[in-house]
C-alpha positions in Angstrom: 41.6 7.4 8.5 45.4 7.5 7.7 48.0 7.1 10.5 48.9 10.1 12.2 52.9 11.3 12.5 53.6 11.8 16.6 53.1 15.7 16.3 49.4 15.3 14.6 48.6 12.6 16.6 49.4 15.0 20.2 47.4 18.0 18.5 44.8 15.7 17.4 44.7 14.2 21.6 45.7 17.0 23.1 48.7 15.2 24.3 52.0 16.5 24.3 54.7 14.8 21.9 56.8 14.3 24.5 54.1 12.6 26.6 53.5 10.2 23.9 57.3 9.0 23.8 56.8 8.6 27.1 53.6 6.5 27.5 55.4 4.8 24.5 58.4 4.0 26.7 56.2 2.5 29.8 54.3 0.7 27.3 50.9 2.4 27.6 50.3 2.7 24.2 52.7 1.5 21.5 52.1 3.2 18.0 53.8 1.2 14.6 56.1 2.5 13.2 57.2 3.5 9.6 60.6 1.8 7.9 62.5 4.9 8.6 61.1 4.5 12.4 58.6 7.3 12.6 55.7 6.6 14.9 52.6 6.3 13.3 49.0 6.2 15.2 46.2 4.6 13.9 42.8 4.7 15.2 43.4 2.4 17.5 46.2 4.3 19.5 44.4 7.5 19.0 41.5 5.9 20.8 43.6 4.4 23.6 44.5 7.8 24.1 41.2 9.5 24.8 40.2 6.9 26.6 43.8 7.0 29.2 42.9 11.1 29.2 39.2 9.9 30.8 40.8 7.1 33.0 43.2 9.4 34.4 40.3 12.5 35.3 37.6 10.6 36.1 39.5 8.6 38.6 42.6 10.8 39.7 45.7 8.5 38.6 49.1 9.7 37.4 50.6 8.2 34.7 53.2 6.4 37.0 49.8 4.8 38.4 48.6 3.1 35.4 51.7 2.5 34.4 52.6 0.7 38.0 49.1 -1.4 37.1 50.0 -2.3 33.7 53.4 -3.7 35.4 51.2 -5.7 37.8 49.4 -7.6 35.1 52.7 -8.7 33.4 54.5 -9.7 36.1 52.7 -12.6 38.1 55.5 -12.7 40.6 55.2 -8.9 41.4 51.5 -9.0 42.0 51.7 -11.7 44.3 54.6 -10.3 46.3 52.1 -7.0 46.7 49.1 -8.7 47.6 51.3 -10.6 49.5 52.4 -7.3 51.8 49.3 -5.7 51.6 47.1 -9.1 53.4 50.0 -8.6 55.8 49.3 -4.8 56.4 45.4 -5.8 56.3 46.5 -7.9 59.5 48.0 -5.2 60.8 45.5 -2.6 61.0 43.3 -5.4 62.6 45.7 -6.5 65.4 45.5 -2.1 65.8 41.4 -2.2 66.0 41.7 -5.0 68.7 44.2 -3.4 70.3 42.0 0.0 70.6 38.4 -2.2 71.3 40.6 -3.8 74.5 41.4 -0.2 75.5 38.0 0.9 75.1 36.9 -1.7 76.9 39.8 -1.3 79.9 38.7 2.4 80.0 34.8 1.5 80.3 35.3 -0.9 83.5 
C-alpha cells in the first residue's frame, strides 16, 4: 500500500484532517513526511488510527485522555507526582469511612 496524503488518509479513517494535525501535535500518532513536508500515512499510522477510534468507544476517553496517558508514560517525574496525590486522596477517603463507621457506631449505642 502506498502512503496516504492527510486528506486520503481522514477519508480512508474517517477522521477529520484537522483531527489528524491534531493527534499529530499531542503526539498520538506521528505520520513521515515527504521533502516538501506533506504528511504521509503508511499502514502503520492508518492502523494506529482505527485502533485509537476503538480505544476511544469502547472505553469512553477523549482525546485529551489518552493524550494526558501518553504524557504520563514519558514523563517519570509526572507520574510519580500523580500517584503521589492520588495515595494521598486514597487516605483520604479512608480517614472519611472511619470517620462514618465511628458515627455509625456512636448512633448504634
Amino acid at each position: 500500500m502506498d502512503a496516504l496524503h492527510v486528506g486520503h488518509a481522514a477519508a480512508r479513517t474517517g477522521w477529520s484532517a484537522r483531527m489528524l494535525r491534531y493527534l499529530e501535535q499531542a503526539g498520538l500518532v506521528v505520520p513521515s513526511r515527504t521533502e516538501a513536508g506533506y504528511r504521509l500515512y503508511g499502514l502503520r499510522e492508518l492502523n494506529q488510527l482505527r485502533s485509537l477510534a476503538e480505544l476511544r468507544s469502547r472505553f469512553g476517553l477523549g482525546i485529551g485522555d489518552i493524550s494526558f496517558a501518553a504524557r504520563l508514560r514519558r514523563e517519570p517525574e509526572l507520574r510519580a507526582a500523580i500517584d503521589g496525590w492520588l495515595a494521598g486522596a486514597e487516605d483520604q477517603l479512608g480517614w472519611v469511612e472511619w470517620e462514618q463507621r465511628k458515627h455509625e457506631r456512636l448512633l448504634a449505642a
